[in-house]
N, C-alpha and C positions, 0 to 999 in steps of 0.2 A: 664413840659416837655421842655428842652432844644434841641433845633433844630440851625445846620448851615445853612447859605441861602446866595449864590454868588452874587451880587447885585455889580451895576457899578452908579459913580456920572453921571448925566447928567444935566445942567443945572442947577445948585446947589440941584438938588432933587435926593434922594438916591431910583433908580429903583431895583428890585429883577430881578434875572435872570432865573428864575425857576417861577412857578406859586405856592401858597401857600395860604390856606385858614385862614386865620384874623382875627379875631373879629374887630370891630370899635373899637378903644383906646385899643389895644393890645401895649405895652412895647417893645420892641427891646432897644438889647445893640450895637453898631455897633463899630467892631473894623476894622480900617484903617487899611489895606496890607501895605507895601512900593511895591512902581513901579520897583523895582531892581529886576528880576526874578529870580536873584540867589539866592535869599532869599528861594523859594523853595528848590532848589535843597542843599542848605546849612542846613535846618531843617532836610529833608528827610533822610542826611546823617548821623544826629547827632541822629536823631532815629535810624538807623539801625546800627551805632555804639556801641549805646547802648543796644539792642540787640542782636546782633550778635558776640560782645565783651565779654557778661558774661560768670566770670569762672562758673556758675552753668551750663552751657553746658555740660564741663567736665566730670562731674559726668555721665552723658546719654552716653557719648564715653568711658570712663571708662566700665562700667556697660554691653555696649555690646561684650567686648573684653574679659567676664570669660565668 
């Protein structure tokens, strides 16, 4: 089971920001954010791009106009 978990550095020790149940010597892979917030909002858009950009839309608006 792979699970995301928002988790901030403090003091060189990596805290979770949520509460989550562990095993002792449970694995974690931790990937660094960048501090740039735009980083959101620049993902978000290249999702919904891509999305909201496919010509397989067409077909469903085609489709409702016979």
């Amino acid at each position: 089971m792979r699970n995301s978990v928002r988790a901030i550095v403090r003091e060189g020790k990596i805290e979770l920001l949520e509460r989550v149940e562990l095993p002792e010597g449970a694995e974690a892979l931790v990937t660094l954010l960048p501090e740039d917030q735009d980083f959101w909002q620049a993902a978000g858009e290249l999702s919904m791009e891509t999305v909201w950009g496919s010509d397989q839309d067409d077909v469903y608006a085609e489709l409702l106009q016979e």
